[in-house]
C-alpha positions in Angstrom: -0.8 0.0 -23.2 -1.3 3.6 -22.7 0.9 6.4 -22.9 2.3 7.9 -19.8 2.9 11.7 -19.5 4.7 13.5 -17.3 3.3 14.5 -14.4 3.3 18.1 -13.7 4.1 17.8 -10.0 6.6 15.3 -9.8 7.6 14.1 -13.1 8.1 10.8 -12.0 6.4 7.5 -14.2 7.1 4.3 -14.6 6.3 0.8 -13.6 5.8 -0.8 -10.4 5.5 -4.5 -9.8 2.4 -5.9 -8.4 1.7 -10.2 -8.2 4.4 -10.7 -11.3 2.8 -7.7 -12.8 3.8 -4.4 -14.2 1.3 -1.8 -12.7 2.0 1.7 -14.4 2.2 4.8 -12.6 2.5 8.6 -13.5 3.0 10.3 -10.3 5.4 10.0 -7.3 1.8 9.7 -5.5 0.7 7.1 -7.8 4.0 4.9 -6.9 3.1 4.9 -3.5 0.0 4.4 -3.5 0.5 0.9 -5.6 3.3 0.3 -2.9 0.8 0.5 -0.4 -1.7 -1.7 -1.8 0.5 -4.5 -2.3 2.2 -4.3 0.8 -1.7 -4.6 2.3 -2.9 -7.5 0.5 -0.5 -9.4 -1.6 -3.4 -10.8 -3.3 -5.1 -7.4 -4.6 -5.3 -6.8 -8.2 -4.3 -3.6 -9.6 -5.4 -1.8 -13.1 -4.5 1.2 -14.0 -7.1 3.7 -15.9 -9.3 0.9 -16.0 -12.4 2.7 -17.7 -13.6 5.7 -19.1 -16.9 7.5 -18.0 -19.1 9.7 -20.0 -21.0 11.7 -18.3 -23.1 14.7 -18.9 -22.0 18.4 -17.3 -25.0 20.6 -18.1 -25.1 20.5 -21.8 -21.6 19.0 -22.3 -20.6 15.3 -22.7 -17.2 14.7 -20.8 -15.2 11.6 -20.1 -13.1 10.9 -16.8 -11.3 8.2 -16.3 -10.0 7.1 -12.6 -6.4 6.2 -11.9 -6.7 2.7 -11.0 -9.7 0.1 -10.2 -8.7 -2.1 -6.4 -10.2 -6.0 -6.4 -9.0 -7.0 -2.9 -8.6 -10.0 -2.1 -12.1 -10.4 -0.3 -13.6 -9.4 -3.6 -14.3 -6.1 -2.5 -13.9 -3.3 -5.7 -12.8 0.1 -5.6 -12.4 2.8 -8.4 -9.5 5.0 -7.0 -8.4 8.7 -8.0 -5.0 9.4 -6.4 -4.5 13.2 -6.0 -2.3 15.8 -3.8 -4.6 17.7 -1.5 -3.2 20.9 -3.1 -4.7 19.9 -6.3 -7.9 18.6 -5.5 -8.2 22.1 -3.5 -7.5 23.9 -6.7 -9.2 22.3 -9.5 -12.1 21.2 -7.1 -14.8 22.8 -9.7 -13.5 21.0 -12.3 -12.9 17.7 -10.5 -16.2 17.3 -8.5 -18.7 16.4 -11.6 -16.0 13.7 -12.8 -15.9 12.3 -9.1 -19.5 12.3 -8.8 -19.9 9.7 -12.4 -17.2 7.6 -11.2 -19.0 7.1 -7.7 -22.6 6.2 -9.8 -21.1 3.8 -11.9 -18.7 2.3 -9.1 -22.3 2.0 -7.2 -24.1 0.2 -9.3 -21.6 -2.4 -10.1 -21.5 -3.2 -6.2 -18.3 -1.5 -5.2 -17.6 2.3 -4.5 -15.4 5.3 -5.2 -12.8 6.9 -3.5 -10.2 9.6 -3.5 -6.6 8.6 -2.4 -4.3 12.1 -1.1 -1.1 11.9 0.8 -2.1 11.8 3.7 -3.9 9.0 3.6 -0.9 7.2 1.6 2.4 8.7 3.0 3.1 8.0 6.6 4.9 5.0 9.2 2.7 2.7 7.2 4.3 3.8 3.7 7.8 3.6 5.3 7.5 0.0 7.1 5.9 -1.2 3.4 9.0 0.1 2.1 11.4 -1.5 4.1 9.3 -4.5 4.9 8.1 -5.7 1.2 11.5 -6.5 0.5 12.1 -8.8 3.0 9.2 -10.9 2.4 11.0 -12.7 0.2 14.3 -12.6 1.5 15.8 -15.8 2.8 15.3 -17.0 6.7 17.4 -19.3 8.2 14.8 -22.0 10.0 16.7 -22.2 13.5 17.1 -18.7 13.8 13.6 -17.6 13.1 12.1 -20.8 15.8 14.5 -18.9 18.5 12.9 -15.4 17.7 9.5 -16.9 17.8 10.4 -19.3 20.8 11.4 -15.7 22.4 8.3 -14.0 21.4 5.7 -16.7 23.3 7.8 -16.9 26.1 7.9 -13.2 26.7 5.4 -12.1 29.3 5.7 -8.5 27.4 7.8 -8.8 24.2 8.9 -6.2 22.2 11.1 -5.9 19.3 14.5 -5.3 21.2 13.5 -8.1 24.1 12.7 -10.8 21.6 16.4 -9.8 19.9 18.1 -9.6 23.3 16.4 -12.8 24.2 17.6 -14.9 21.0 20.9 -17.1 21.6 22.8 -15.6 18.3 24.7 -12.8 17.4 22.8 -9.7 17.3 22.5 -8.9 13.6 21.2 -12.0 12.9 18.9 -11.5 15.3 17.7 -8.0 13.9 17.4 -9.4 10.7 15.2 -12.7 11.5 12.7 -10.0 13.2 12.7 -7.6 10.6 11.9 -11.2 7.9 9.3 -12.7 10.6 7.5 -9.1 10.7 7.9 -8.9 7.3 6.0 -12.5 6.7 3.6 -11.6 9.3 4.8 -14.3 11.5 5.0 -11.9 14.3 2.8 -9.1 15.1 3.5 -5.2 15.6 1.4 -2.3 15.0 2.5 -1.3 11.0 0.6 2.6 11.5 3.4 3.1 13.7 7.0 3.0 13.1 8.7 -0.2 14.4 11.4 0.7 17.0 13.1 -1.8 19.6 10.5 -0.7 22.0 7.3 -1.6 20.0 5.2 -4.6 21.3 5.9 -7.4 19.0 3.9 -10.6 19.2 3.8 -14.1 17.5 1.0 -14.3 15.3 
């Protein structure tokens, strides 16, 4: 197991769980971007520093080694570096010839490279991951969820507060069989965006 350091930005490290695994982390950044990847495909396996590259800067051997390595579910690999924009902005010189190894060698084994900043991991996609992962699991009574999704086909434009005004039970029971049903991906809304009673929601 390898030893985490603080992080100089946000101090935060630790663990977070991904499939019945512990995935470790060394940035706020880092937790969030693990969050996201197992809110978007349940199946996805996780590693963190999976590798080291040597590679050869001018005269110099170096190493690098990426923050984690992605196999999505569709088989599909990815080395990832997870970085603040600030910081990549900064200690681009540095940075680039480590970036450009890690690319090659993620090449040539058939997947690819990429670098992971905040804006492409904190957003309304971070937030509903946050409140909807939870809930996947969370318990959902069998009659209530048939009247939300009875509400949802029969809607000739559902959203999220019709199909809850439309369900024939007391309202937070309602709310909270939508929020489960969303959260199961039994019923459709646009996760980019954040879910409010007027989003279009649709049975899947």
């Amino acid at each position: 197991m390898r030893r985490i350091p603080l992080s100089r930005r946000s101090h935060v490290t630790g663990f977070r769980p991904l499939d019945g695994e512990a995935v470790e982390h060394e940035s706020a950044l880092e937790r969030d971007f693990v969050l996201l990847v197992s809110f978007l495909d349940a199946g996805a396996a996780i590693t963190s520093q999976p590798l080291t590259i040597e590679y050869r800067d001018g005269a110099r051997l170096r190493r690098y080694t990426p923050d984690f390595r992605v196999i999505w579910s569709d088989g599909h690999s990815e080395l990832v570096e997870v970085k603040y924009r600030a910081d990549l902005r900064n200690q681009w010189a540095q940075l680039r010839p480590g970036f450009v190894a890690a690319r090659a060698k993620a090449t040539a084994s058939g997947g690819r490279f990429r670098i992971a900043t905040e804006r492409g991991i904190r957003g309304p996609l971070l937030d509903n991951a946050r409140r909807l992962l939870p809930l996947r699991g969370a318990p959902l009574d069998p009659g209530t969820s048939e009247h939300a999704l009875r509400a949802a086909r029969s809607l000739s434009d559902p959203t999220f507060g019709r199909i809850v005004d439309a369900m024939s039970c007391d309202r937070a029971s309602a709310l909270g069989a939508v929020w489960r049903l969303i959260a199961r991906g039994a019923l459709d809304t646009d996760l980019a965006a954040p879910i409010k009673l007027d989003s279009p929601v649709r049975a899947a």
